[in-house]
NUBASE-226940 format. One line per field, with one value per atom (N, C-alpha, C): residue in three letters; chain; x, y, z. Coordinates in nm, 4 decimals. Example, Ala and Ser with C-alpha at 12.3 -4.5 7.8 and 13.67 -1.06 7.14 Angstrom:
BEGIN
r <- (ALA,ALA,ALA,SER,SER,SER) .
c <- (A,A,A,A,A,A) .
c1 <- (1.3190,1.2300,1.3200,1.2850,1.3670,1.2900) .
c2 <- (-0.5690,-0.4500,-0.3300,-0.2250,-0.1060,0.0030) .
c3 <- (0.7800,0.7800,0.7800,0.7080,0.7140,0.7870) .
end
This chain:
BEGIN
r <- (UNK,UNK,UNK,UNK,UNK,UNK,UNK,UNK,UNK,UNK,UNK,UNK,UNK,UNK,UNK,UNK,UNK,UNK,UNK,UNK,UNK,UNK,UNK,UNK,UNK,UNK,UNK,UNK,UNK,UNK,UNK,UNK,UNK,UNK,UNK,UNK,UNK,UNK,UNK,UNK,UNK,UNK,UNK,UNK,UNK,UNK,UNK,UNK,UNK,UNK,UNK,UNK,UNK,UNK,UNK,UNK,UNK,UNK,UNK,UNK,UNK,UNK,UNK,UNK,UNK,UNK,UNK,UNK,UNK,UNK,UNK,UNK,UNK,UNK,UNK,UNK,UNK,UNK,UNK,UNK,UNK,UNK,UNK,UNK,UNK,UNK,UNK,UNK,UNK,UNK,UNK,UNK,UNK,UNK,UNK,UNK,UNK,UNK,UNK,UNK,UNK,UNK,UNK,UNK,UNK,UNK,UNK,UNK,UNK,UNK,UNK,UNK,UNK,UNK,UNK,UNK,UNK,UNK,UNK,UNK,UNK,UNK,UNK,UNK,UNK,UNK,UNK,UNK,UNK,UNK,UNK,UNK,UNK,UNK,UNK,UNK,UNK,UNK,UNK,UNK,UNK,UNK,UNK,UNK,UNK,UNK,UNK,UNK,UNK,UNK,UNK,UNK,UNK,UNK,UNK,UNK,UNK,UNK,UNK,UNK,UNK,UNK,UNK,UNK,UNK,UNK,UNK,UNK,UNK,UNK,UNK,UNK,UNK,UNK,UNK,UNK,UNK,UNK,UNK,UNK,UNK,UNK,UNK,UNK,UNK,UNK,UNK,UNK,UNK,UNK,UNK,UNK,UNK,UNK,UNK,UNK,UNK,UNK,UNK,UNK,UNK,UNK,UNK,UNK,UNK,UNK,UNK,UNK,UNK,UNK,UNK,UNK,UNK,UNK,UNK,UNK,UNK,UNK,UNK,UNK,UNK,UNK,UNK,UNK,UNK,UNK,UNK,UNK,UNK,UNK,UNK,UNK,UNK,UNK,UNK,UNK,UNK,UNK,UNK,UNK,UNK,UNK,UNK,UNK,UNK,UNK,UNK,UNK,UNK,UNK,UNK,UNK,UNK,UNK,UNK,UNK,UNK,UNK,UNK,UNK,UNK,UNK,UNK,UNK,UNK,UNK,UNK,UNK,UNK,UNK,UNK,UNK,UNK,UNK,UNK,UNK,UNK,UNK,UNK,UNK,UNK,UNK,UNK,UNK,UNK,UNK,UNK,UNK,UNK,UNK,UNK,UNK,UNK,UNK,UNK,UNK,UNK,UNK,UNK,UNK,UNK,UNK,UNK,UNK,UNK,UNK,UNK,UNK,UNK,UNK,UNK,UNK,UNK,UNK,UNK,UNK,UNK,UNK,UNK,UNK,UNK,UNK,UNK,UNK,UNK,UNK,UNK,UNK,UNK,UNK,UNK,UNK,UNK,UNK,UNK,UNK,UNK,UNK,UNK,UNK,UNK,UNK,UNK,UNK,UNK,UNK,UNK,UNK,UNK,UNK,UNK,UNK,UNK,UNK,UNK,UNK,UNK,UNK,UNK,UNK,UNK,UNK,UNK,UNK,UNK,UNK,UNK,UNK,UNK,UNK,UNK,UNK,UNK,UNK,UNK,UNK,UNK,UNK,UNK,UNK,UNK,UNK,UNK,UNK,UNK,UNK,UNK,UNK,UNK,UNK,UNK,UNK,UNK) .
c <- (A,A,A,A,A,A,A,A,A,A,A,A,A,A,A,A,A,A,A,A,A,A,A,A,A,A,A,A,A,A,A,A,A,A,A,A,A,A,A,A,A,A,A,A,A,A,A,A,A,A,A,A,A,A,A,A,A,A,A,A,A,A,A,A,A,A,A,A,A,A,A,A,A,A,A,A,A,A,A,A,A,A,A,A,A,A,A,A,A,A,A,A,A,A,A,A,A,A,A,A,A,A,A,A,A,A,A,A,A,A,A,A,A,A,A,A,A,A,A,A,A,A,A,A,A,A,A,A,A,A,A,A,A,A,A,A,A,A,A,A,A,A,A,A,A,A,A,A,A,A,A,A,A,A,A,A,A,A,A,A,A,A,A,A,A,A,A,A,A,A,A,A,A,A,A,A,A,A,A,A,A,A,A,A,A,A,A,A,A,A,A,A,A,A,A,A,A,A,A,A,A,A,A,A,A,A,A,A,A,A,A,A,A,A,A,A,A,A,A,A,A,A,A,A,A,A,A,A,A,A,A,A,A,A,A,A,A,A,A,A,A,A,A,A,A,A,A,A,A,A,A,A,A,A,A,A,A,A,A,A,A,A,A,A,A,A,A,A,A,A,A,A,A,A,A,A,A,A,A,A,A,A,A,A,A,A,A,A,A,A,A,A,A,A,A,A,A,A,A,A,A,A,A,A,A,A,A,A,A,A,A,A,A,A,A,A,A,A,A,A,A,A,A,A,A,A,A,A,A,A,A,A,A,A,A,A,A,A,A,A,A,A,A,A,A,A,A,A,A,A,A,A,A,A,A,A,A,A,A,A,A,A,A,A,A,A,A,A,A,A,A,A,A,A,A,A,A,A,A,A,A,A,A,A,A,A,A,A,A,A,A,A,A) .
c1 <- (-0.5999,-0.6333,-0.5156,-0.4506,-0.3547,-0.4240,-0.3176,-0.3292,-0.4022,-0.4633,-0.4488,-0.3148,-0.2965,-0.1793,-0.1843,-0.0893,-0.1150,0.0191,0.0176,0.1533,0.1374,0.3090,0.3218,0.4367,0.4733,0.5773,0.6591,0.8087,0.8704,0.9047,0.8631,0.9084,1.0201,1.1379,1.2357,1.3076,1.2868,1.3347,1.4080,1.5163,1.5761,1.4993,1.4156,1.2814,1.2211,1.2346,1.1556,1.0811,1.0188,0.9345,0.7764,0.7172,0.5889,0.5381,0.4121,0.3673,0.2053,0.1263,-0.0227,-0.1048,-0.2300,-0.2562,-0.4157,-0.4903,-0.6486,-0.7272,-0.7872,-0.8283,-0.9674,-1.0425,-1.1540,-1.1242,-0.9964,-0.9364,-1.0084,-1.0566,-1.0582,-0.8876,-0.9542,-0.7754,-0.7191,-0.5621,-0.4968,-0.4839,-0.4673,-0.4532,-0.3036,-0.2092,-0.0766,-0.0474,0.0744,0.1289,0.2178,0.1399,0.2105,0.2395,0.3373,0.4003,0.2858,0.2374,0.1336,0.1140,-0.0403,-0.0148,-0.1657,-0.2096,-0.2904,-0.3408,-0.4359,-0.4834,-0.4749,-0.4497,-0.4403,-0.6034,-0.6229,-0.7604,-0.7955,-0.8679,-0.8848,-0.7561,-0.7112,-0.6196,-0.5147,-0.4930,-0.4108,-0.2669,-0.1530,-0.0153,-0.0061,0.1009,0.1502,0.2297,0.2505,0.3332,0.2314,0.1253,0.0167,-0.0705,-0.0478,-0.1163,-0.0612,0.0644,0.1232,0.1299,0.1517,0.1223,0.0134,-0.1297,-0.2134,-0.2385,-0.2182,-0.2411,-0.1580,-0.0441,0.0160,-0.0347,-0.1262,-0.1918,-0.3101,-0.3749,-0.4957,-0.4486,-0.3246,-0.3026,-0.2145,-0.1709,-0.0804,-0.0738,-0.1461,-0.1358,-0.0036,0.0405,0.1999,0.1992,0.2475,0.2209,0.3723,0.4252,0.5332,0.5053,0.6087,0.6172,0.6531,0.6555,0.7182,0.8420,0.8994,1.0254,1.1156,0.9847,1.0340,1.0666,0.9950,0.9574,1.0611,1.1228,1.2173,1.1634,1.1842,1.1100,1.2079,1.1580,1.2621,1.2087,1.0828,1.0210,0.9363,0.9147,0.7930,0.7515,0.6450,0.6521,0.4518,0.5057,0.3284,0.2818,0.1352,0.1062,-0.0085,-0.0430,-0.1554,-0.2424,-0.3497,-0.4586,-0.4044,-0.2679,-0.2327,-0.0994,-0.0359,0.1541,0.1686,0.2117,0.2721,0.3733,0.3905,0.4986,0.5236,0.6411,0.7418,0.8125,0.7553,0.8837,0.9095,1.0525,1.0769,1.1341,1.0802,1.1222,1.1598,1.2901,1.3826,1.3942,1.3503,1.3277,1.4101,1.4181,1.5537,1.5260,1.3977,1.2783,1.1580,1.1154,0.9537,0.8700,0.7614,0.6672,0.5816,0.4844,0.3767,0.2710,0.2328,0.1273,-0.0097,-0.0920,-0.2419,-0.2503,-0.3099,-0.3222,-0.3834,-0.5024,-0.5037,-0.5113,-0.5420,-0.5828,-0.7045,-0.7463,-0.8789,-1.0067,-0.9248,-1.0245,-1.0324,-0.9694,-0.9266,-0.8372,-0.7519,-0.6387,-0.5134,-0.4654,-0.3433,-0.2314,-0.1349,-0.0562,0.0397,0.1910,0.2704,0.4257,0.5146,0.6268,0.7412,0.8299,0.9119,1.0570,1.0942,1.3342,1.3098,1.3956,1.3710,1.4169,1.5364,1.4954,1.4317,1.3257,1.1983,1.1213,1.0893,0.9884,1.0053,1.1557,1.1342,1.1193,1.1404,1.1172,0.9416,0.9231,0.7517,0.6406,0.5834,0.5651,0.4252,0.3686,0.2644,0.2579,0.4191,0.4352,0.3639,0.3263,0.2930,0.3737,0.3604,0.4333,0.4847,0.4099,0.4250,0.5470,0.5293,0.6155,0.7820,0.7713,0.8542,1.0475,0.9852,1.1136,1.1828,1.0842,1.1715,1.2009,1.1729,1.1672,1.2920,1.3520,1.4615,1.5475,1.5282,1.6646,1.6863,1.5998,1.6305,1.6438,1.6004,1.6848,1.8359,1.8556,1.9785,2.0930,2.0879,2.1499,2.2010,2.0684,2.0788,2.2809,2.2839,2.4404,2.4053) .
c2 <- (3.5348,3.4257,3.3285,3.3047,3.1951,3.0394,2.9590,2.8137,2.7537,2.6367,2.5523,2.4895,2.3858,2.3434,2.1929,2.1291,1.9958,1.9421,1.8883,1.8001,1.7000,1.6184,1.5531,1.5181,1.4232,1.4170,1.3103,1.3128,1.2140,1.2086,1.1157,1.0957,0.9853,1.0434,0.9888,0.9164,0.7969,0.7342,0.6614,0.5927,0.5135,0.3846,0.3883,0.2278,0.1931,0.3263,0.3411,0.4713,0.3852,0.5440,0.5024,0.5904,0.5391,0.5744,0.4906,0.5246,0.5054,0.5468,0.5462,0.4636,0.4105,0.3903,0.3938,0.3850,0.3835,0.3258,0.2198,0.0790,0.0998,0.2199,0.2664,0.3489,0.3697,0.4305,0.3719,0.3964,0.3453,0.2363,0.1165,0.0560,0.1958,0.1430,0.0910,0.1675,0.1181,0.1917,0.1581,0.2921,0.2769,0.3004,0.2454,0.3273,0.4536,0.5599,0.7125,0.7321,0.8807,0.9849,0.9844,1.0111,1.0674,1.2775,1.2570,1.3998,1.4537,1.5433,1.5698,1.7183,1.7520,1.8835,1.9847,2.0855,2.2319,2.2712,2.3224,2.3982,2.5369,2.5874,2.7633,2.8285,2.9035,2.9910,2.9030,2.7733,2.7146,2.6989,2.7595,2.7546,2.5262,2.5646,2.4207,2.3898,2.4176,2.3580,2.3346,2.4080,2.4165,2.2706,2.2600,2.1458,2.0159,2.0192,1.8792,1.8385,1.9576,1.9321,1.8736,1.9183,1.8399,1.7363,1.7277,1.6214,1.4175,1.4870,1.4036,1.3239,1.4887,1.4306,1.3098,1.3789,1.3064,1.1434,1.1490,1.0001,0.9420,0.9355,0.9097,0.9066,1.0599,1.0706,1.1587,1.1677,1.2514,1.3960,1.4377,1.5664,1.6187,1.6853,1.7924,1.9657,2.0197,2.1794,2.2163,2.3559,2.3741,2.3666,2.3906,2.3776,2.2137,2.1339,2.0458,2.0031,2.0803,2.0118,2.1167,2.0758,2.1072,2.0511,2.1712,2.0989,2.0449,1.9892,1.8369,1.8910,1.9225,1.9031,2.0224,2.1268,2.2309,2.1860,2.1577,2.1761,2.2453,2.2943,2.3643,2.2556,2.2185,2.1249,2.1582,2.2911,2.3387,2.3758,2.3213,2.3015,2.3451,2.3039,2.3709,2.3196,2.3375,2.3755,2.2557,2.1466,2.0174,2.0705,2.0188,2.0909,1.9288,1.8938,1.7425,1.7983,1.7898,1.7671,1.6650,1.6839,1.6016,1.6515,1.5274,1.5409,1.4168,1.4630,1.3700,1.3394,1.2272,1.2103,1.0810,1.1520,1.0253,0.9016,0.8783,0.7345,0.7913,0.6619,0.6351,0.7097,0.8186,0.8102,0.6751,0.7030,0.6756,0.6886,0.5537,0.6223,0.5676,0.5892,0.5506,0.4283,0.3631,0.1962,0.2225,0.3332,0.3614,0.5356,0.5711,0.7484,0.7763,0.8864,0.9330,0.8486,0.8891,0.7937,0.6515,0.5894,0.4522,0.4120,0.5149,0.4519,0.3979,0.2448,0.1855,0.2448,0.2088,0.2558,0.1343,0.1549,0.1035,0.1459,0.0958,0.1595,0.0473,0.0753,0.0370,0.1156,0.0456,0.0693,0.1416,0.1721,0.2899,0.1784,0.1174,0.0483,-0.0717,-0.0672,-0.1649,-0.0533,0.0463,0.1247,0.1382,0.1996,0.1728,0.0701,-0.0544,-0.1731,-0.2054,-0.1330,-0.1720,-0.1542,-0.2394,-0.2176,-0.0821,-0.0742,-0.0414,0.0891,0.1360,0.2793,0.4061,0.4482,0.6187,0.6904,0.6338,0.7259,0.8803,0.9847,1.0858,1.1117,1.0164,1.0449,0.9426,0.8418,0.7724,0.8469,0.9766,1.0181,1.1231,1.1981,1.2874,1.1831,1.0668,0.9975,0.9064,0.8467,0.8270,0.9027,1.0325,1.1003,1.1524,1.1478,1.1852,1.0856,0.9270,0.8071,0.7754,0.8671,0.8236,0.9076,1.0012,1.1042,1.0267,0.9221,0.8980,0.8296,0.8675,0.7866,0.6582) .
c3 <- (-1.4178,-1.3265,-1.3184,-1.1656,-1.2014,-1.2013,-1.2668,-1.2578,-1.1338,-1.1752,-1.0178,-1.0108,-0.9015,-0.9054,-0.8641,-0.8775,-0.8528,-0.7604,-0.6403,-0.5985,-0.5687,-0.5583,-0.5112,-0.4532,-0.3793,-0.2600,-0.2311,-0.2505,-0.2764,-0.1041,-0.0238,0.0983,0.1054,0.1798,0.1787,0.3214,0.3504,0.4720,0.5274,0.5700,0.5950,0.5581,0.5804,0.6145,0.4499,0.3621,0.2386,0.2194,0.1035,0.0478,0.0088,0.1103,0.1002,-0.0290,-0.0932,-0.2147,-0.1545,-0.2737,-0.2424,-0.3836,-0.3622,-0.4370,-0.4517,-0.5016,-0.5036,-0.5728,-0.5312,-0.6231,-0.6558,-0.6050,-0.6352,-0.8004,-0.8221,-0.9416,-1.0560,-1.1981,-1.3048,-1.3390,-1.4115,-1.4450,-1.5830,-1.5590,-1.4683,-1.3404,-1.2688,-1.0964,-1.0990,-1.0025,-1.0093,-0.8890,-0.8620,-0.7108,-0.7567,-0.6590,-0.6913,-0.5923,-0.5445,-0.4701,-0.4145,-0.2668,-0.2490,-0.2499,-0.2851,-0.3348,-0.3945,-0.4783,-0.5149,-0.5592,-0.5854,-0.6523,-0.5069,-0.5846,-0.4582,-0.4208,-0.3666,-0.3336,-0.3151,-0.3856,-0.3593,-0.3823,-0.2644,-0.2584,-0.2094,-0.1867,-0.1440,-0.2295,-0.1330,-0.2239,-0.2429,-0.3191,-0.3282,-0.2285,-0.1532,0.0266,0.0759,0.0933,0.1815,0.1150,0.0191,-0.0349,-0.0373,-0.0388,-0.0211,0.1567,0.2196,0.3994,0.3946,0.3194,0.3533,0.3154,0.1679,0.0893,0.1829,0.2154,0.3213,0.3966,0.5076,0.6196,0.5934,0.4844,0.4186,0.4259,0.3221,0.2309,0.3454,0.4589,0.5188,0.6449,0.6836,0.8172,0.9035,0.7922,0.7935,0.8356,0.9222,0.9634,0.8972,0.8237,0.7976,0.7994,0.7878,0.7781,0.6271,0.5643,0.4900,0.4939,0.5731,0.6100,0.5408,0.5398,0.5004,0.4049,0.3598,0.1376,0.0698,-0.0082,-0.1365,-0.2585,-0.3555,-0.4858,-0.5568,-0.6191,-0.7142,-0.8772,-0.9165,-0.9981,-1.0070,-1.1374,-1.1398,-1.2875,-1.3011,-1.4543,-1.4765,-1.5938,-1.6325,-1.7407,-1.7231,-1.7579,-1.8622,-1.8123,-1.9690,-1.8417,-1.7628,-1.6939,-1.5735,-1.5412,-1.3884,-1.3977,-1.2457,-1.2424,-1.1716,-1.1966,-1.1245,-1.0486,-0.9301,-0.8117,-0.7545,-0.7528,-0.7145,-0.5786,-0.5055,-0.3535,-0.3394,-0.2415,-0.2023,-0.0559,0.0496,0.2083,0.2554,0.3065,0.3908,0.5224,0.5865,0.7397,0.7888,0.8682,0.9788,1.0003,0.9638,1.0131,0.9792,0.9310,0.9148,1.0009,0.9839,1.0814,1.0322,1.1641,1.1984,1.1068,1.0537,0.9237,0.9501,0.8537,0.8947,0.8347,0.8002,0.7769,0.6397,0.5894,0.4455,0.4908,0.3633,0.3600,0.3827,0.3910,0.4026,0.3048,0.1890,0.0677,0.0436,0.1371,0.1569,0.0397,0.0299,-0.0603,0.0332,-0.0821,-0.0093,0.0224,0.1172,0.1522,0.1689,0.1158,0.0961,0.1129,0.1623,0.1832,0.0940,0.0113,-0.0680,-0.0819,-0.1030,-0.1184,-0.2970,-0.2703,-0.3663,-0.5250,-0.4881,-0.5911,-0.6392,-0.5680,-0.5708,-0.6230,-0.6259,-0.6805,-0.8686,-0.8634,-1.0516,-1.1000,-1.0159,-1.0956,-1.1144,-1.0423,-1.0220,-1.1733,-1.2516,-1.3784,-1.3597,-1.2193,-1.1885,-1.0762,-1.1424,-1.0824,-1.1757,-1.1446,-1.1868,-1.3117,-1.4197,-1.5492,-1.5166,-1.4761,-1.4431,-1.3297,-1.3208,-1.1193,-1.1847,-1.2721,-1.2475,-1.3037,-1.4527,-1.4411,-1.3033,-1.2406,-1.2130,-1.0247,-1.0188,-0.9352,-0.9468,-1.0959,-1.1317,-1.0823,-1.1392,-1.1258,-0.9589,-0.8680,-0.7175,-0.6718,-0.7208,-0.6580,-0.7155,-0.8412,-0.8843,-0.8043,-0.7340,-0.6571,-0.5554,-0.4673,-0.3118,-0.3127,-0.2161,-0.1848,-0.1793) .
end
């Protein structure tokens, strides 16, 4: 039987980088990558396209996503993309689940005490790259 899988998605923009958050969450509540658990037979592209659309409203392709990040986690396979766009889309005002939505400069995000532990190293090291 394989793993489930889990993503998430470093969106990358001239304008910023959107983050998500969900205040319906148990504390602490953090701002993360948006992203989330796979479904059924669903690959991990197929899951971060949606997971996107859900939290965002973001329509991408595979084409778009490059992974940054794989790691096995015991319970299932964490999968880190990351997608680079010329400009901001068009986003939804919250996500499906009424989680926040926020857009931030990349280095406004590590400073944030109330970023996502999980997300914040391999999120370091692809903001430490940007030119």
């Amino acid at each position: 039987m394989s793993k489930g899988h889990a993503v998430a998605v470093l969106l990358i923009t001239p304008q910023g980088i959107p983050l998500v958050r969900d205040p319906k969450k148990p504390a602490p509540v953090f701002w993360k990558l948006p992203g989330g658990r796979g479904e059924a037979a669903e690959t991990a592209q197929g899951c971060a396209i949606r997971e996107l659309e859900e939290e965002l409203g973001v329509s991408l392709s595979e084409n778009d996503l490059a992974v940054v990040h794989s790691e096995d986690k015991g319970s299932h396979i964490l999968t880190i993309f990351r997608a680079d766009l010329t400009t901001l889309p068009q986003m939804k005002s919250e996500g499906d689940e009424r989680e926040e939505i926020g857009v931030f400069a990349p280095r406004d995000i590590l400073a944030k005490q109330d970023f996502f532990p999980n997300h914040r190293k391999v999120v370091g090291k692809v903001l430490a790259a940007l030119p």
